[in-house]
N, C-alpha and C positions, 0 to 999 in steps of 0.2 A: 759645216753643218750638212747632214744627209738632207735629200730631197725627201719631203712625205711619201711613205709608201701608199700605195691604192689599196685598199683590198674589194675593191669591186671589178670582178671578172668585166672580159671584155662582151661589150651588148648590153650589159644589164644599164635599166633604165635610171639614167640621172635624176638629182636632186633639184637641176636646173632643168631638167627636160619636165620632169613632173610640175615642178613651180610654174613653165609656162604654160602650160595646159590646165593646170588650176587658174591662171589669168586671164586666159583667152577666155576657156569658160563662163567665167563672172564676168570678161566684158563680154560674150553671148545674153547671158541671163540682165545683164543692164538694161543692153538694148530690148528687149523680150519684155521691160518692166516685171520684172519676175526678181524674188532673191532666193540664193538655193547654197547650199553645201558641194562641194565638190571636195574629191576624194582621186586618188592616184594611189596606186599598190602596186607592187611587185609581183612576178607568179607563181608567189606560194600566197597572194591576197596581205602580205603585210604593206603597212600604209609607208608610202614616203614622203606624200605630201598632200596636205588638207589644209582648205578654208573654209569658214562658214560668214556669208556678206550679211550684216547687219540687217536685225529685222527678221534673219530666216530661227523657225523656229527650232526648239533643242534637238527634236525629233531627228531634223533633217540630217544631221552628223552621223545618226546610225544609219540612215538612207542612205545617204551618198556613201559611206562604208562597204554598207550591207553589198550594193549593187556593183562597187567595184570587184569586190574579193568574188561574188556570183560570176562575173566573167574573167577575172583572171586565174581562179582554180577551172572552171568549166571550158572555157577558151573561146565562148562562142558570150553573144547576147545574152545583157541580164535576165531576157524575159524568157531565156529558152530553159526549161527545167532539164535540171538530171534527168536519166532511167531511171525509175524509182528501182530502191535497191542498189544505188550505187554509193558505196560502204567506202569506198574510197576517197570520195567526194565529200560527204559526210563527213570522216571524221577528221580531212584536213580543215575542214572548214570549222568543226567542232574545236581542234586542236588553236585555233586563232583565237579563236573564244570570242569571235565577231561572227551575227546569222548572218548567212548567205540573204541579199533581197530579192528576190526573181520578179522587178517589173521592170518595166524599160526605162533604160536612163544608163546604162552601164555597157562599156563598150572596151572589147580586148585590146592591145596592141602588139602586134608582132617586128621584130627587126630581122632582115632576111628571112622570114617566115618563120623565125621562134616566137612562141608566145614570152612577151618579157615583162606584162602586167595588162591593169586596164584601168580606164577613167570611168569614174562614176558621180552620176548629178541626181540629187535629190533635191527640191523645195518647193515652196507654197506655189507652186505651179502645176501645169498639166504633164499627164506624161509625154506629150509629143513636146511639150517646151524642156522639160528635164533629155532628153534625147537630144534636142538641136543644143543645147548648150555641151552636153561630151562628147557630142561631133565635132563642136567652133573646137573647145580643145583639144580633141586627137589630131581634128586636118590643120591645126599651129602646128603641131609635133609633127606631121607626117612632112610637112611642108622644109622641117627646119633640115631636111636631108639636102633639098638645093643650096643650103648654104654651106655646107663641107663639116658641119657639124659632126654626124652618123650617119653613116651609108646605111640605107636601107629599109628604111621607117615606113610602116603599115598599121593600120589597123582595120579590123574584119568587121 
């Protein structure tokens, strides 16, 4: 029997990579007494891994969506707007058929300085508590480079 073929170029962001950073995250948000959505996308903003912890409300799913896909089309912070006028931005984002959310809570990642997606936290919490929960999970991910994992793990 053949070996499974991959069809995930090299760099792009796992399904284990994102799964830990959605955990890390909710264990941020635990500690925090806070529950929130958390969201993981690739850099064209499609999702590859979501949770939503018990208790947070429906909303939060298009939050933590919203706010990932805002930094991982944009490449910068969820809270930074486009140029207005950027058509490009737009209609990728249109094209997902998920709104961009531009508040804070969403954060890019890059592996040897590509952008390869970004984490994003929404729930019945403040925006600096939705921000320290997809930091706990980028700096998991950033972190899991000491372990021989993926060379080269960033987020901006």
């Amino acid at each position: 029997m053949a070996a499974p073929v991959s069809a995930l170029p090299d760099g792009d962001l796992t399904l284990a990579e994102a799964t830990a950073m959605v955990g890390h995250a909710i264990e941020e948000a635990r500690r925090l007494g806070v529950v929130v959505s958390v969201a993981v996308c690739g850099p064209q903003g499609r999702l590859v891994a979501f949770s939503k912890m018990d208790g947070a409300g429906c909303m939060t799913a298009r939050g933590a969506i919203g706010k990932a896909v805002a930094s991982a089309i944009s490449g910068e912070p969820s809270e930074i707007m486009p140029p207005p006028g950027d058509d490009l931005y737009c209609s990728v984002v249109e094209g997902e058929g998920t709104a961009a959310f531009h508040e804070r809570g969403g954060i890019p990642l890059r592996r040897d300085g590509i952008l390869i997606g970004a984490v994003g936290v929404y729930g019945e919490a403040t925006l600096v508590q939705d921000l320290a929960c997809a930091t706990a999970g980028a700096t998991a991910w950033r972190g899991a480079r000491g372990s021989g994992t993926r060379p080269g793990l960033a987020f901006a």
